[in-house]
N, CA, C and O atoms as a MOPAC input file, in Angstrom:
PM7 MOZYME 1SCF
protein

 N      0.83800 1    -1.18000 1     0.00000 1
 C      0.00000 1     0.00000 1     0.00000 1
 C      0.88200 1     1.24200 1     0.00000 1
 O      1.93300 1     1.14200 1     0.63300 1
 N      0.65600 1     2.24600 1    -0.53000 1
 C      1.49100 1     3.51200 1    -1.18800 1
 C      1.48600 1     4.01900 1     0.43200 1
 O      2.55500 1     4.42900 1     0.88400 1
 N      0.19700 1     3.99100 1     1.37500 1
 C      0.01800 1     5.05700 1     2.06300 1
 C     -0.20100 1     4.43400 1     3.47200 1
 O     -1.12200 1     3.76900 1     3.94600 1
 N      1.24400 1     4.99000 1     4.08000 1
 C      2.00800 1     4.46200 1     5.80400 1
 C      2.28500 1     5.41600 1     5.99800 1
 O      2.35500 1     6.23700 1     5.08400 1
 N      2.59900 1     5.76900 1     7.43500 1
 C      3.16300 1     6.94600 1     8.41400 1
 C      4.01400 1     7.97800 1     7.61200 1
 O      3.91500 1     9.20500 1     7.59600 1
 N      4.95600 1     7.08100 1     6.89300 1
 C      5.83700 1     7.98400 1     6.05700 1
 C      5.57300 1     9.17200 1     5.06900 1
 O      6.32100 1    10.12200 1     4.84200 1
 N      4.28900 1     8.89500 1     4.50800 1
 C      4.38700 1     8.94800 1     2.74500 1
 C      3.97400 1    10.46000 1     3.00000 1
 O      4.39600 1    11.43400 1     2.37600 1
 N      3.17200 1    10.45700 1     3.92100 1
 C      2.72300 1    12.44200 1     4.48600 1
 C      4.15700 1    13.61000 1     4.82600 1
 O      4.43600 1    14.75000 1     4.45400 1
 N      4.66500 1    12.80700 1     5.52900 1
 C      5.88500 1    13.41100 1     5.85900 1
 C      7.18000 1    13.71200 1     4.49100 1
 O      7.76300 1    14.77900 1     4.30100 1
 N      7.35500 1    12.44800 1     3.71100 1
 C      8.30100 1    12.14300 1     3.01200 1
 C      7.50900 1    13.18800 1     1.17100 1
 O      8.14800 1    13.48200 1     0.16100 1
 N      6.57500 1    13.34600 1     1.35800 1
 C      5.89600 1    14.57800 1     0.19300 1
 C      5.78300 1    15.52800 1     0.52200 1
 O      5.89700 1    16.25400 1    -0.46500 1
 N      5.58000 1    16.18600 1     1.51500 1
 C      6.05400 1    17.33800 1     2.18600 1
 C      7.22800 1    18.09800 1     2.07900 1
 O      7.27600 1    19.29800 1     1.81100 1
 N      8.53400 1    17.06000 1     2.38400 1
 C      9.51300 1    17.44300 1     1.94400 1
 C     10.29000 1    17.62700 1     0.80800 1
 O     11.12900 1    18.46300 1     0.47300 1
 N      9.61700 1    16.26400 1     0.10400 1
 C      9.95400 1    16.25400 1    -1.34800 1
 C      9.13100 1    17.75800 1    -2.01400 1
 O      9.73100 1    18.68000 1    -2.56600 1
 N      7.82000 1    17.69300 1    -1.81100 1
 C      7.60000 1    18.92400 1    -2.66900 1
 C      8.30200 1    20.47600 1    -2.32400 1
 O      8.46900 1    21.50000 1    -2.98700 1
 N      8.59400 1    20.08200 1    -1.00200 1
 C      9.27200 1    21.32700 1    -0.86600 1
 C     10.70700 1    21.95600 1    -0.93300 1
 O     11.18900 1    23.08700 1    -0.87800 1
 N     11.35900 1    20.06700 1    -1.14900 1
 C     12.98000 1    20.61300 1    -2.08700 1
 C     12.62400 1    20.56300 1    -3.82900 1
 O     13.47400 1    20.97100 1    -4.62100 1
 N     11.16400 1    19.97300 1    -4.35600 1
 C     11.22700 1    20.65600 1    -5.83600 1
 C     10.68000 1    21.51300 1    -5.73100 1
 O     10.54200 1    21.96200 1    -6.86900 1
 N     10.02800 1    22.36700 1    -4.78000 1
 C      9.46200 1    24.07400 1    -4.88500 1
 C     10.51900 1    25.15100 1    -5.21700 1
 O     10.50200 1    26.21200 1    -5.84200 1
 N     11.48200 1    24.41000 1    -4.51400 1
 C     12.68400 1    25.53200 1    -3.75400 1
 C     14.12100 1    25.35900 1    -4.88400 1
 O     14.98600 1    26.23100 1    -4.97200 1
 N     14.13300 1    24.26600 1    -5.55400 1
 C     14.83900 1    23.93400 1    -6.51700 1
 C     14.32300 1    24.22300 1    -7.88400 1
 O     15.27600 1    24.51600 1    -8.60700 1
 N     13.14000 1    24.25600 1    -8.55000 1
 C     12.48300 1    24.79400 1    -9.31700 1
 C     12.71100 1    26.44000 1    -9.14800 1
 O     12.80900 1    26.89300 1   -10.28900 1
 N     12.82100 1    27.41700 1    -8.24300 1
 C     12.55000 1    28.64800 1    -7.54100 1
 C     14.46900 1    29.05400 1    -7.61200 1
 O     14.82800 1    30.17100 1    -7.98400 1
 N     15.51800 1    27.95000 1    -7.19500 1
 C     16.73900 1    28.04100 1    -7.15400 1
 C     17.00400 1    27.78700 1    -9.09900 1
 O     18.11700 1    27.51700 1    -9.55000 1
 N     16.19900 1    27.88900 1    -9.67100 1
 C     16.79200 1    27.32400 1   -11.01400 1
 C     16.25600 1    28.33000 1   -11.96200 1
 O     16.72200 1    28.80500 1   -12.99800 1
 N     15.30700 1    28.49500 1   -11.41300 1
 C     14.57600 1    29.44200 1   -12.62000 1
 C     15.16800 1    31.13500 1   -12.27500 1
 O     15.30000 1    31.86400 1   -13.25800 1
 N     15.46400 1    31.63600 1   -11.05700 1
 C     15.53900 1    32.60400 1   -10.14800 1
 C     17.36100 1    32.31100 1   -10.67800 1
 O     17.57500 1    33.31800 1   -11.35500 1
 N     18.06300 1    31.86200 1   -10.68400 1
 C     19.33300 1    31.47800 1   -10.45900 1
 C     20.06800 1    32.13700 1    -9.40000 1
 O     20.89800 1    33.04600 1    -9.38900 1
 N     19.32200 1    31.15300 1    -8.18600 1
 C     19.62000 1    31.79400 1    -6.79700 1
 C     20.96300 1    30.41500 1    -6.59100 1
 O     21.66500 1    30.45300 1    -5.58100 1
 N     21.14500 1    29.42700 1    -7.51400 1
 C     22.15000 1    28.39900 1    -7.12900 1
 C     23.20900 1    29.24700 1    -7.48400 1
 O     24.17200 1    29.29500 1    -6.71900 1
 N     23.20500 1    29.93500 1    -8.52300 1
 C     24.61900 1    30.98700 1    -8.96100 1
 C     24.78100 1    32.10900 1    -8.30300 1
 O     25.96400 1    32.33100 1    -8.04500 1
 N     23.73900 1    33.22000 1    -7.78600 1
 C     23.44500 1    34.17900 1    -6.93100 1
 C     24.27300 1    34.16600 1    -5.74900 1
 O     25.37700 1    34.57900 1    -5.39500 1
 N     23.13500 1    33.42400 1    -5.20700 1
 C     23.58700 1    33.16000 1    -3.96200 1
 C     24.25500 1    32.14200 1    -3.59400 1
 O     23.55400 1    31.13400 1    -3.68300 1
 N     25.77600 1    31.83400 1    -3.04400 1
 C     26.41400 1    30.68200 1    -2.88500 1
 C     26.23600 1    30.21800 1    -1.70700 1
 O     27.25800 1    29.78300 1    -1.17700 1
 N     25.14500 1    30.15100 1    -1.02500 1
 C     24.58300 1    29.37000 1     0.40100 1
 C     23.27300 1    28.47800 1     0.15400 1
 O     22.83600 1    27.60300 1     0.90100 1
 N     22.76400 1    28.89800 1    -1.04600 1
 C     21.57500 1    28.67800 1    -1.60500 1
 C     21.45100 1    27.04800 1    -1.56100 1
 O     20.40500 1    26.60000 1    -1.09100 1
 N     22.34100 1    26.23000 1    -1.97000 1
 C     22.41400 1    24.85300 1    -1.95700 1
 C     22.81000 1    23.79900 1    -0.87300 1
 O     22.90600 1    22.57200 1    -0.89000 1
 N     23.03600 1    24.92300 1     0.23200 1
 C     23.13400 1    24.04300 1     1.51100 1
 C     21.77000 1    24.10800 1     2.34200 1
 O     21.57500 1    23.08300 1     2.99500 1
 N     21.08200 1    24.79400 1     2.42300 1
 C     19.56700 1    24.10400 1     2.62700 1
 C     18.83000 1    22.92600 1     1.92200 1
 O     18.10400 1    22.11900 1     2.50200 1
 N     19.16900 1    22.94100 1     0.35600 1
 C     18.58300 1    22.06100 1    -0.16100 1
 C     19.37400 1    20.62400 1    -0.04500 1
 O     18.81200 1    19.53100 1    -0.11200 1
 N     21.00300 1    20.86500 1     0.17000 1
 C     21.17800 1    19.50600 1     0.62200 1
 C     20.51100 1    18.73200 1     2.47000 1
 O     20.17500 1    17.66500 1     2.98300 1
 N     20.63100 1    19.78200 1     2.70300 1
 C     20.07500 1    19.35600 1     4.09500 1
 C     18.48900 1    18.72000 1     3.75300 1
 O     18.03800 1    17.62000 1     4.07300 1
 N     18.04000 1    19.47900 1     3.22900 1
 C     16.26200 1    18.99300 1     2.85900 1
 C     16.30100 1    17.54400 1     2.24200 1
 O     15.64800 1    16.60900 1     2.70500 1
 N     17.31200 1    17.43700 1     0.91900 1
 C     17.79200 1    16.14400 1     0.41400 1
 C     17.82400 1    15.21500 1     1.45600 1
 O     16.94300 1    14.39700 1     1.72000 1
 N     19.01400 1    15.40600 1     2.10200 1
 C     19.34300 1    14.13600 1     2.87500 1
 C     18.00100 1    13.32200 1     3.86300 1
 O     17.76000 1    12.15100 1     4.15700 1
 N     17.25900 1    14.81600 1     4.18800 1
 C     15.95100 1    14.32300 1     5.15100 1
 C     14.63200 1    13.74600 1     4.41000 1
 O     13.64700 1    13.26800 1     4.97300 1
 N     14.84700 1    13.90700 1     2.95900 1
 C     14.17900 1    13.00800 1     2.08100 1
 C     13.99300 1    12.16500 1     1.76600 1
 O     12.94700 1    11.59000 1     1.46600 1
 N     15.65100 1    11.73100 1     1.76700 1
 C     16.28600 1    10.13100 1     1.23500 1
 C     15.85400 1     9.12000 1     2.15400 1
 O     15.32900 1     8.03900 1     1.88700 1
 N     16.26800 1     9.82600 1     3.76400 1
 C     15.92100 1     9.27200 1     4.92700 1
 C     14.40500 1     8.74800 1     4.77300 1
 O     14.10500 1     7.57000 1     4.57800 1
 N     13.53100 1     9.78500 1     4.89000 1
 C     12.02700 1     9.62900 1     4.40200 1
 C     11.55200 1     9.00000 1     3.19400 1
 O     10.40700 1     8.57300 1     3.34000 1
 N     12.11000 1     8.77100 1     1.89500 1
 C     11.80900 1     7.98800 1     0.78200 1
 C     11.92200 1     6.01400 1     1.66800 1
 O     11.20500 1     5.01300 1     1.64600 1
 N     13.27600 1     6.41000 1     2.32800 1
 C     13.34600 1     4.92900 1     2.35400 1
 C     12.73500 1     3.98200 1     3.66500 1
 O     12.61100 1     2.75800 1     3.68100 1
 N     12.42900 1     4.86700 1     4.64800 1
 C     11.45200 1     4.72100 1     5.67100 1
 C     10.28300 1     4.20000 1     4.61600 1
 O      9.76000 1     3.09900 1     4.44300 1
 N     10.12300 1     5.42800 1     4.02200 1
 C      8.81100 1     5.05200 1     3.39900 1
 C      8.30900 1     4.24400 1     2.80400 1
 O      7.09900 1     4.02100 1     2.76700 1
 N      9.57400 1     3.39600 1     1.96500 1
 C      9.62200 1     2.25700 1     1.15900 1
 C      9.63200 1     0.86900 1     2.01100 1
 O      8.89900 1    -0.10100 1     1.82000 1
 N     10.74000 1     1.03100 1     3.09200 1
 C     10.65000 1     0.33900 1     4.22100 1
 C      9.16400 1    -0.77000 1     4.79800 1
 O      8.91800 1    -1.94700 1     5.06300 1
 N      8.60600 1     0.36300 1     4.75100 1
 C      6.86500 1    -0.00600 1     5.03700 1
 C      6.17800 1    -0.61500 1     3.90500 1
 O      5.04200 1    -0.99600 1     4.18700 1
 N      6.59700 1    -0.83900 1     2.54700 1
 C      5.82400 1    -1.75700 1     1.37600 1
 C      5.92500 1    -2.51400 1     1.93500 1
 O      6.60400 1    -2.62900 1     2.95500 1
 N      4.98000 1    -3.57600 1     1.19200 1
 C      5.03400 1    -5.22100 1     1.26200 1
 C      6.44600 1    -5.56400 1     0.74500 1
 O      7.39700 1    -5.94600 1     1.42600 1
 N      6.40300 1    -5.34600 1    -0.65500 1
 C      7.73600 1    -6.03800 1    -1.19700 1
 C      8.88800 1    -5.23800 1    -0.47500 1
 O     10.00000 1    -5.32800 1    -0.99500 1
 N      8.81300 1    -4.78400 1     0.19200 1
 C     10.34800 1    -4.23900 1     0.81900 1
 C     10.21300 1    -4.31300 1     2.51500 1
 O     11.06400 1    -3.90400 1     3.30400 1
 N      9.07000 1    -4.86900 1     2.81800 1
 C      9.04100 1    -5.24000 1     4.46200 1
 C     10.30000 1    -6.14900 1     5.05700 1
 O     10.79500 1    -5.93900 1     6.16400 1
 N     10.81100 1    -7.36500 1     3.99400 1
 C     11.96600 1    -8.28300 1     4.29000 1
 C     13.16500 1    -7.07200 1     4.52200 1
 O     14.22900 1    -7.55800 1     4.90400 1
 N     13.17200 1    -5.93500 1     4.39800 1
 C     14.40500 1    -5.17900 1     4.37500 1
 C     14.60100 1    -4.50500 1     5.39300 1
 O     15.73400 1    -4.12800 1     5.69400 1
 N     12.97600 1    -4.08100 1     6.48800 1
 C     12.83700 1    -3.61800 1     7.34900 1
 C     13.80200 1    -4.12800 1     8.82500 1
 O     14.13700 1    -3.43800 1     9.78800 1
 N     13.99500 1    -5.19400 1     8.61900 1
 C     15.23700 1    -5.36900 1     9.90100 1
 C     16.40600 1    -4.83000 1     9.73900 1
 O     17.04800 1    -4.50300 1    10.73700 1
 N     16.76400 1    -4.68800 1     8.83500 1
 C     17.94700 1    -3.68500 1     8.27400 1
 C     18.10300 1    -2.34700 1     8.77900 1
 O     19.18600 1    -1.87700 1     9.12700 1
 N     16.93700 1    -1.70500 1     8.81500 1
 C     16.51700 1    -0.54000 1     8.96100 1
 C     16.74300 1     0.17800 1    10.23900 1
 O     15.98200 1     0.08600 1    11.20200 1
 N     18.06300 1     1.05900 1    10.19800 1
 C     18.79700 1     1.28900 1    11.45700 1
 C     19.00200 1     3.04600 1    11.09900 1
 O     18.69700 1     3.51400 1    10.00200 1
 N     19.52800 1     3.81700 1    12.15400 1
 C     20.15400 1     5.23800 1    12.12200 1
 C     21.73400 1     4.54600 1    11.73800 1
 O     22.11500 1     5.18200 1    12.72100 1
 N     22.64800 1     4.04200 1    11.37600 1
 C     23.50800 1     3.72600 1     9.97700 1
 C     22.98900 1     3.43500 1     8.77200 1
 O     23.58800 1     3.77700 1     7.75300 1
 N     22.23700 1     3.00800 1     8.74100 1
 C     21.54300 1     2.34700 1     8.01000 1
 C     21.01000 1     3.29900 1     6.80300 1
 O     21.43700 1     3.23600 1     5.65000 1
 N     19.96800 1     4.22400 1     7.28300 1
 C     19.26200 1     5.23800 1     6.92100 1
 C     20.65200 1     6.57100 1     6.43300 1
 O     20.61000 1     7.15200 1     5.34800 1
 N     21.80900 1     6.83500 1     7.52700 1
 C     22.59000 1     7.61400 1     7.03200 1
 C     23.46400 1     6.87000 1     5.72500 1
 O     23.77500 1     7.58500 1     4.77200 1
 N     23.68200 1     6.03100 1     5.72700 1
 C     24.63700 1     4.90600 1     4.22300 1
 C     24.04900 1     5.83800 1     3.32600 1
 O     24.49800 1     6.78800 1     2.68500 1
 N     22.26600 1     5.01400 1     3.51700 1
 C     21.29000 1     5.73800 1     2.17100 1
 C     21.61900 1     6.98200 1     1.85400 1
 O     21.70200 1     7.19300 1     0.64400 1
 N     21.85300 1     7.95700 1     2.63400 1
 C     21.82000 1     9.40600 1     2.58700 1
 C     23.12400 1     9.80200 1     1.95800 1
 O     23.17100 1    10.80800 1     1.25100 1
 N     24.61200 1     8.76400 1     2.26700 1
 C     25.57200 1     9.50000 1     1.91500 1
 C     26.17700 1     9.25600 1     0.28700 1
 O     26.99200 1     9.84100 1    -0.42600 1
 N     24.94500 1     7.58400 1     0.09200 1
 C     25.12200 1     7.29600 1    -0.87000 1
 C     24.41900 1     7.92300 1    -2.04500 1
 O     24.87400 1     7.93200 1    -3.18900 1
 N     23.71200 1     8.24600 1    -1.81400 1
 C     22.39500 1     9.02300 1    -3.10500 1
 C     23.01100 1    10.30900 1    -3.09800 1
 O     22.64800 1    11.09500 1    -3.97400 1
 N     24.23800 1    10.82500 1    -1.92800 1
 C     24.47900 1    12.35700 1    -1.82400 1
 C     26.07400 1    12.17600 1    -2.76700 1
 O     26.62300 1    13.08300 1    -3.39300 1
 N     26.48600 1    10.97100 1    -2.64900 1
 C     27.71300 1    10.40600 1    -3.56000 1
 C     27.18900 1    10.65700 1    -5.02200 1
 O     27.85100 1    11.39300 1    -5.75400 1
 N     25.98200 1    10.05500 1    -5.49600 1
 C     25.63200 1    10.02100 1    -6.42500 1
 C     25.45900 1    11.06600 1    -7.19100 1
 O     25.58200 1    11.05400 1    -8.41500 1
 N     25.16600 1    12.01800 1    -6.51500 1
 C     24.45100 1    13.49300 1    -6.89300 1
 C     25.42900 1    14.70900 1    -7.06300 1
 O     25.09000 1    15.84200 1    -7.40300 1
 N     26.80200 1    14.24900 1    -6.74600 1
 C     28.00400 1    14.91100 1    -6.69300 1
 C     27.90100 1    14.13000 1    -8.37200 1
 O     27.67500 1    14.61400 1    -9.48100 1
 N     28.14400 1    12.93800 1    -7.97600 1
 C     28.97600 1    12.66900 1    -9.51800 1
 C     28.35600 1    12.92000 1   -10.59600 1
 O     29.03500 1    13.10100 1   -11.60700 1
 N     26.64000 1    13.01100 1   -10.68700 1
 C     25.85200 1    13.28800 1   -11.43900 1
 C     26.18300 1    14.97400 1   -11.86000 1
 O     26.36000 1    15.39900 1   -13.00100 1
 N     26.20100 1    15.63700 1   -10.79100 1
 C     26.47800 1    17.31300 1   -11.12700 1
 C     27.89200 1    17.35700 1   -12.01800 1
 O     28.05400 1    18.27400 1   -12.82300 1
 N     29.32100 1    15.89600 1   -11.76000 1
 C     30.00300 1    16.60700 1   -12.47500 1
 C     30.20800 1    15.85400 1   -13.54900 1
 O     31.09300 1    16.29100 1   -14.28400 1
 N     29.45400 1    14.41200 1   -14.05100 1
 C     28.97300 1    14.27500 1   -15.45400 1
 C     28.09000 1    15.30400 1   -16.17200 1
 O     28.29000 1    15.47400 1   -17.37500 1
 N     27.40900 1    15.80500 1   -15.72900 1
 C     26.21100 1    16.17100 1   -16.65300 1
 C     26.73200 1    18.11900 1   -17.13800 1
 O     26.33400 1    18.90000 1   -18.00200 1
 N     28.00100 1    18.21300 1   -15.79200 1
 C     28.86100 1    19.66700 1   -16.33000 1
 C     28.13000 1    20.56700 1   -15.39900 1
 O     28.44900 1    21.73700 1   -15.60900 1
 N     27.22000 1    20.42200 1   -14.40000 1
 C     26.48400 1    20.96100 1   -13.31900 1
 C     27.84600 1    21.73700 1   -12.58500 1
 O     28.12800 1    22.87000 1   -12.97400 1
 N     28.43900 1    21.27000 1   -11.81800 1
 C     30.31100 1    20.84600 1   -11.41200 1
 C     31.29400 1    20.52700 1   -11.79200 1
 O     31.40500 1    19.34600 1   -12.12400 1
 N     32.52000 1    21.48000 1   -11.92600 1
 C     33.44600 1    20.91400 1   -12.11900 1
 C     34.53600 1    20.49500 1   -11.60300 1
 O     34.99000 1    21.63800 1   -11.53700 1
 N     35.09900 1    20.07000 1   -11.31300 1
 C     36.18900 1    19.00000 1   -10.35800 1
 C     37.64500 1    20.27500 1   -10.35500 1
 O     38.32100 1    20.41800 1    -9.33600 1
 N     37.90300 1    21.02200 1   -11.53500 1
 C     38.90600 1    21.74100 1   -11.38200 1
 C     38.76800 1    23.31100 1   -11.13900 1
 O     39.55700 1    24.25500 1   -11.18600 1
 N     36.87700 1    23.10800 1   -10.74700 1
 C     37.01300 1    24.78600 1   -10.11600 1
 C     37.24100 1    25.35800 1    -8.73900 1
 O     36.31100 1    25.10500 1    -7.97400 1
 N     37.90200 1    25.83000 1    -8.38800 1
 C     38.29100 1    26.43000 1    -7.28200 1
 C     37.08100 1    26.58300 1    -6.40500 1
 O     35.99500 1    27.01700 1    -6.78800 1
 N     37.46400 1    26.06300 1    -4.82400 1
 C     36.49900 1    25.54100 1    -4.01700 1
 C     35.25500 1    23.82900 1    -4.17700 1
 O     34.38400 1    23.30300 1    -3.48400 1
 N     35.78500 1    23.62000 1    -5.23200 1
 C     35.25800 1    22.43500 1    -5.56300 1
 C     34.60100 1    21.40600 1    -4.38600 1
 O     33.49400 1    21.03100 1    -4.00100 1
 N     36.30000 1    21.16900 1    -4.02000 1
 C     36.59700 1    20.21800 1    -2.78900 1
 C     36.03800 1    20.45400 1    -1.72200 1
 O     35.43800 1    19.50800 1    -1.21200 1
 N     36.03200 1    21.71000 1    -1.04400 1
 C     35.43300 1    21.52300 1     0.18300 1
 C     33.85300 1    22.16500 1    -0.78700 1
 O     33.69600 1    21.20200 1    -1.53700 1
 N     33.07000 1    22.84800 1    -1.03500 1
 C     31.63800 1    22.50900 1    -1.71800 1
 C     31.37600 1    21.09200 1    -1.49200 1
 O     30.86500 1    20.70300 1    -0.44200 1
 N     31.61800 1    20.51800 1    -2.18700 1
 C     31.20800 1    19.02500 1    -2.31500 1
 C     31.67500 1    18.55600 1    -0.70700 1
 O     31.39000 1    17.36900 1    -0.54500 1
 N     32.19700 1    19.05600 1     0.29500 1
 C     32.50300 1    18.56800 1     1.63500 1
 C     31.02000 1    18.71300 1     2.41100 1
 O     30.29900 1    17.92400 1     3.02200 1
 N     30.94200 1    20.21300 1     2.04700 1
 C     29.96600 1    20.56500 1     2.33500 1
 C     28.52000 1    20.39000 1     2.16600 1
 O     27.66100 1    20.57600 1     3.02700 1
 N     28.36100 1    20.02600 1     1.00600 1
 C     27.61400 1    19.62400 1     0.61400 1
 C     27.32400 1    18.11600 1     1.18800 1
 O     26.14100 1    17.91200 1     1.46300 1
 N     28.09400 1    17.19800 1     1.37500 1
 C     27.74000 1    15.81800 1     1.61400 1
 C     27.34500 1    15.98700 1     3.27100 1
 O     26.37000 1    15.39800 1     3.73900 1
 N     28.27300 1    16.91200 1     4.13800 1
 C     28.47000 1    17.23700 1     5.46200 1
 C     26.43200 1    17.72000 1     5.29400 1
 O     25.63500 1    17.04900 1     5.95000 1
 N     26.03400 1    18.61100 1     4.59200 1
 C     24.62500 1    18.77200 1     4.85300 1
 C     23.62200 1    17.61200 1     4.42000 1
 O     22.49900 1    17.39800 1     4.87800 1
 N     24.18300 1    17.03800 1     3.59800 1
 C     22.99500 1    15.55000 1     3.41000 1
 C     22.92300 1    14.79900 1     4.58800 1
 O     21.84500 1    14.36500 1     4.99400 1
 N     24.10200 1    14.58700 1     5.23700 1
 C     24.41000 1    13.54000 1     5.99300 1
 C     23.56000 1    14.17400 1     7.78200 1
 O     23.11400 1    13.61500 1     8.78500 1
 N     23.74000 1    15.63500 1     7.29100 1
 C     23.09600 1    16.25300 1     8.58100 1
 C     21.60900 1    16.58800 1     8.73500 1
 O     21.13100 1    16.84500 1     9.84000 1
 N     20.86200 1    16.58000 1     7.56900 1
 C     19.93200 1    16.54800 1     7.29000 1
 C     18.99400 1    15.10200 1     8.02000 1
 O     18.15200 1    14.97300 1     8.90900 1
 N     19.75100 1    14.14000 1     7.00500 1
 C     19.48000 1    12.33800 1     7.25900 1
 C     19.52800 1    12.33800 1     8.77200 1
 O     18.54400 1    12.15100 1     9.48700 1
 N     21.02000 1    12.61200 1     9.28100 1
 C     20.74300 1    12.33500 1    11.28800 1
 C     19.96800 1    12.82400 1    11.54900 1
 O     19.19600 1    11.92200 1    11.87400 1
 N     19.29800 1    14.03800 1    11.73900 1
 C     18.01200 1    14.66600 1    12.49400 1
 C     17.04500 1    13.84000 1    11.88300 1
 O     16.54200 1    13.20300 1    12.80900 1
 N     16.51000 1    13.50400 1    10.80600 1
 C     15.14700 1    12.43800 1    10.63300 1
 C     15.72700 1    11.18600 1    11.03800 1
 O     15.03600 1    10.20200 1    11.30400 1
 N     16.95000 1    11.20200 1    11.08900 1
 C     16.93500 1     9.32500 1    11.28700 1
 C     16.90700 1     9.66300 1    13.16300 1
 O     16.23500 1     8.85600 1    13.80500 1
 N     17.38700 1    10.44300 1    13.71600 1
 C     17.16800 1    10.11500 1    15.18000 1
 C     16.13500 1    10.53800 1    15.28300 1
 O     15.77000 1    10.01000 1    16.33300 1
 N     15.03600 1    11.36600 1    14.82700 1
 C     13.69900 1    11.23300 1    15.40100 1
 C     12.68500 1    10.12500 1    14.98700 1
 O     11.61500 1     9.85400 1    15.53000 1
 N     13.11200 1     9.70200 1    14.18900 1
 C     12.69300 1     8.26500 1    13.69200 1
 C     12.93500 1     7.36700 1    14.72800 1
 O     11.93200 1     6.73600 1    15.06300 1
 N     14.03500 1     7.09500 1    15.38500 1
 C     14.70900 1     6.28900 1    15.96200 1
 C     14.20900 1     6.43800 1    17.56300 1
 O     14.06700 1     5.57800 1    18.43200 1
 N     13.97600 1     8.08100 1    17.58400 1
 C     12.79700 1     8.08400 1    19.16100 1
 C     11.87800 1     7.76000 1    19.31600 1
 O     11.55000 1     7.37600 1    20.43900 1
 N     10.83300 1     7.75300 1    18.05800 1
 C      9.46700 1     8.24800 1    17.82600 1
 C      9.10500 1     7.06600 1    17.89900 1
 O      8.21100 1     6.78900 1    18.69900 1
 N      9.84600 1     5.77900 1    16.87800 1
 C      9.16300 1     4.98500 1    15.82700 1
 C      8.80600 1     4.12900 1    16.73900 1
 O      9.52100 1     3.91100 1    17.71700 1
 N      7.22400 1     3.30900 1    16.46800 1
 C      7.28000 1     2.25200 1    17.48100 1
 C      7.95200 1     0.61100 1    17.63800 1
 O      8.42500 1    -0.14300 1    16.78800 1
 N      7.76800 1     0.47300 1    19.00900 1
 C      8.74400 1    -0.49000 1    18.46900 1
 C      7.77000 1    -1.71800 1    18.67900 1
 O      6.59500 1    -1.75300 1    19.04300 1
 N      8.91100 1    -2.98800 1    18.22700 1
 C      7.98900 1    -4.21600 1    17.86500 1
 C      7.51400 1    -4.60200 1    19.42500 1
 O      8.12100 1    -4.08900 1    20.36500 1
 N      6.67300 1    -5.30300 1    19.60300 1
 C      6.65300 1    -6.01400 1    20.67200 1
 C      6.89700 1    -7.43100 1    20.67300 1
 O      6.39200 1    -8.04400 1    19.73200 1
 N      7.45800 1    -7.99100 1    21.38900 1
 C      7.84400 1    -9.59500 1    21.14100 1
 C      7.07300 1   -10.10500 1    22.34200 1
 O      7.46300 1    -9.71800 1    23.44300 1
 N      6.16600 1   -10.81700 1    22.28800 1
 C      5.38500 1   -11.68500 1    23.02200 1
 C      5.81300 1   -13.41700 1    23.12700 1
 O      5.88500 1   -14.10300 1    22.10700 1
 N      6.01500 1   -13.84600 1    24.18500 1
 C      6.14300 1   -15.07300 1    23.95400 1
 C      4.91000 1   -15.45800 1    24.57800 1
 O      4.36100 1   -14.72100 1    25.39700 1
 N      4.24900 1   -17.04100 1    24.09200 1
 C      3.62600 1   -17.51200 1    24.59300 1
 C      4.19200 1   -18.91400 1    25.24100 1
 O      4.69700 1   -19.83800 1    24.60400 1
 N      4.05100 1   -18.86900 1    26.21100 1
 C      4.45500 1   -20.06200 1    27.52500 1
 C      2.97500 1   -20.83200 1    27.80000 1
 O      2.88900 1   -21.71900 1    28.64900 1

């Protein structure tokens, strides 16, 4: 079923890093302003977190749910934030030999990853937990 605890939370955010990225693109507040893209990685990372919670809860992806840890949830985050570096500097978004590159992209992963911990530890307070009953 599409629709668990997550899916309210995890569109919320999603629509509101493509509001703000649509708004950073058309506006060219990513070139403007050079702070402009560390909110949206932070929003990212608390997405990824939330996409995969969210997925977490399908049927076909319930077997994955024991997996499903605050490492676990940050991997996801640093990996899709890996991805999104290399995607910016295939596609010519980024380039690897412009000055400040290195730490940008530090920074940038440093806000995915900080994004992901704050949803993955309130996840990790909130979420309920199983109960294990034995019967004797």
């Amino acid at each position: 079923m599409i629709w668990n605890r997550y899916f309210a939370p995890f569109i919320i955010v999603l629509s509101t890093v493509a509001f703000f990225h649509w708004i950073g693109t058309t506006e060219l507040y990513y070139w403007t302003y050079f702070w402009y893209d560390i909110p949206m990685h932070f929003l990212g990372g608390a997405w990824v977190v939330l996409a995969t919670l969210w997925i977490s809860e399908m049927p076909p992806a319930r077997l994955l749910k024991p997996l499903v840890s605050v490492p676990y949830l940050l991997g996801m985050a640093l990996f899709v934030g890996v991805a999104w570096e290399v995607y910016e500097v295939a596609f010519g978004i980024a380039h690897m030999r412009a000055i400040g590159y290195v730490c940008d992209t530090a920074l940038d992963l440093v806000m995915d990853t900080s994004g992901a911990l704050i949803v993955a530890l309130v996840w990790s307070r909130l979420r309920p937990r199983d109960i294990i009953t034995s019967s004797r």
